[in-house]
C-alpha positions, 0 to 999 in steps of 0.5 A: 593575619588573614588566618587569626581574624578567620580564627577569631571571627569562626569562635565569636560566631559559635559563641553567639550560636551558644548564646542563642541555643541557650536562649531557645532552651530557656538557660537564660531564663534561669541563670537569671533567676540566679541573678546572672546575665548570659551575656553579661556571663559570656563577655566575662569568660571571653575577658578572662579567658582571652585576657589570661592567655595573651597576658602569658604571650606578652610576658613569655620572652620576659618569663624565659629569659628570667626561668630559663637563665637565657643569655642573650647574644648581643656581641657573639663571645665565641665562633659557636656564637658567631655560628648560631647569629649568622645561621638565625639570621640566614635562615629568617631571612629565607622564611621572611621575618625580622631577625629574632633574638637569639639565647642560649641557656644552660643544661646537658639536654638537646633542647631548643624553643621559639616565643614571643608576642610577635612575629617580627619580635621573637626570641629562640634560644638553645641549650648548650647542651645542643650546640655541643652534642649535634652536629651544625647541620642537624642544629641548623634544622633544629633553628629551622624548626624554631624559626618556622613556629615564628614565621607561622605565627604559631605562639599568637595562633596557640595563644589564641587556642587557649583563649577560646578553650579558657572562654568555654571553661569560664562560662561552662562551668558557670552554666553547667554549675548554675543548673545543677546548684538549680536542680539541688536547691529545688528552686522550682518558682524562682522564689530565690534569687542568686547562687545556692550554697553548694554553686560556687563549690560546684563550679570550682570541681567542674572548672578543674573536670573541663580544664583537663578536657581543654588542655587535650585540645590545646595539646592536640593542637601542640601537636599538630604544630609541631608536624608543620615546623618539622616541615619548615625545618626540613624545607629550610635546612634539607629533610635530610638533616631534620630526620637526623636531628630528630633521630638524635633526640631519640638517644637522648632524655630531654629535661622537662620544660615548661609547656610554653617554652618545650620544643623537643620534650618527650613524654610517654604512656598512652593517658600522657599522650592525650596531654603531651604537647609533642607527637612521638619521636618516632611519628614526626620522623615517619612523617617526615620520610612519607612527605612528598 
């Protein structure tokens, strides 16, 4: 709790800088002679910006059980569902949360992923495909890599992420926009008040231009997260065991996901990597050899 009011206080500080930078620098003044308020203008982006992101958060259990054709276990059917209740629940409690749900869907690929709004209310689900081609100690890292993205609070600190670049994009786009419509309008004297005809278009290609830069920086962050749950896994489960189910997934191709939900997706080439919301294969198992 501590890390996400630090997170939130240090952005609501650099959107009040940027508000007083655009103060100094007289924007202010001619987004008001647009008929916007900067404030006014802030306070929106942050609401749909922030709103957007937490509606997902709220919803994504809800969006993969539904997309994801997730089985909830409520009675385990068999001794492999048996198996995968008793090693979620031991390993929750050695990393200090509530017991999540636990699911597993339907496909081929080694695939696995952790969601939620909440730490103490989350879901991780497995493809048959996981339990079937690895071995339990490699799966069991593999929970332990979902169940440290939960302990971590990491759905809610991404979540969070993607607020704060929607909020930058929102109101960016509007200020950027506002100043070039201003420059080929010729509004010199303010004789005209609000947004030319060329705004809103304006707008909508710089929404698109700093929404690809933005989800760099969420991806980045993706990736970051993804060298701390291989950590947790490997405390939880053995190092050992964490480097062999990532060696695994290097044998075989995963089925895309949708980016909420992907664990272990693989995506390739240099431009995809800016975008890809995991580290190379072959980087995390680096990692995790040269960890002390």
């Amino acid at each position: 709790m501590k890390r996400i009011i630090l997170f939130l206080a240090t952005n609501i500080a650099v959107l009040l800088v940027l508000s007083v930078v655009m103060r100094i620098f007289g924007v202010d003044r001619m987004l008001a002679e647009q008929g916007q308020s900067p404030v006014a203008l802030l306070i929106m982006a942050a609401i749909f910006g922030f709103g957007g992101a937490f509606i997902s958060l709220a919803m994504s259990k809800w969006m993969a059980k539904t997309m994801m054709g997730v089985h909830v276990i409520d009675q385990p059917r068999n001794s492999q569902e048996a198996w995968l209740l008793e090693t979620v629940r031991r390993l929750s409690e050695q990393a200090g949360i509530r017991m999540p749900q636990v699911g597993i869907f339907e496909s081929p690929d080694l695939n696995a992923f952790a969601t939620g709004a909440r730490r103490d209310a989350a879901l991780v689900a497995v493809s048959s495909g996981l339990l079937n081609g690895m071995s339990q100690r490699e799966a069991e890292a593999v929970l332990g890599h979902e169940i440290t993205h939960v302990s971590n609070g990491d759905m809610v600190t991404l979540t969070l992420v993607q607020g704060v670049v929607n909020t930058f994009v929102i109101f960016l786009s509007r200020v950027i926009g506002g100043i070039i419509d201003s420059a080929l309008s010729g509004n010199r004297e303010g004789s005209r008040r609000g947004p030319g005809p060329f705004y809103f278009l304006i707008v909508m290609v710089l929404q698109i231009l700093l929404g690809i830069l933005a989800s760099m920086i969420v991806a980045w962050f993706s990736r970051y997260r993804e060298f701390r749950a291989d950590a947790g896994g490997a405390k939880l489960s053995g190092r050992q065991n964490m480097i062999s189910a990532l060696e695994r997934l290097q044998q075989r191709h995963s089925e895309s996901l949708p980016q909420q939900f992907t664990a272990f997706g693989i995506t390739g080439g240099k431009l995809a990597s800016l975008f890809a919301s995991h580290p190379p294969l072959e980087v995390r198992i680096a990692a995790l050899r040269n960890a002390p």
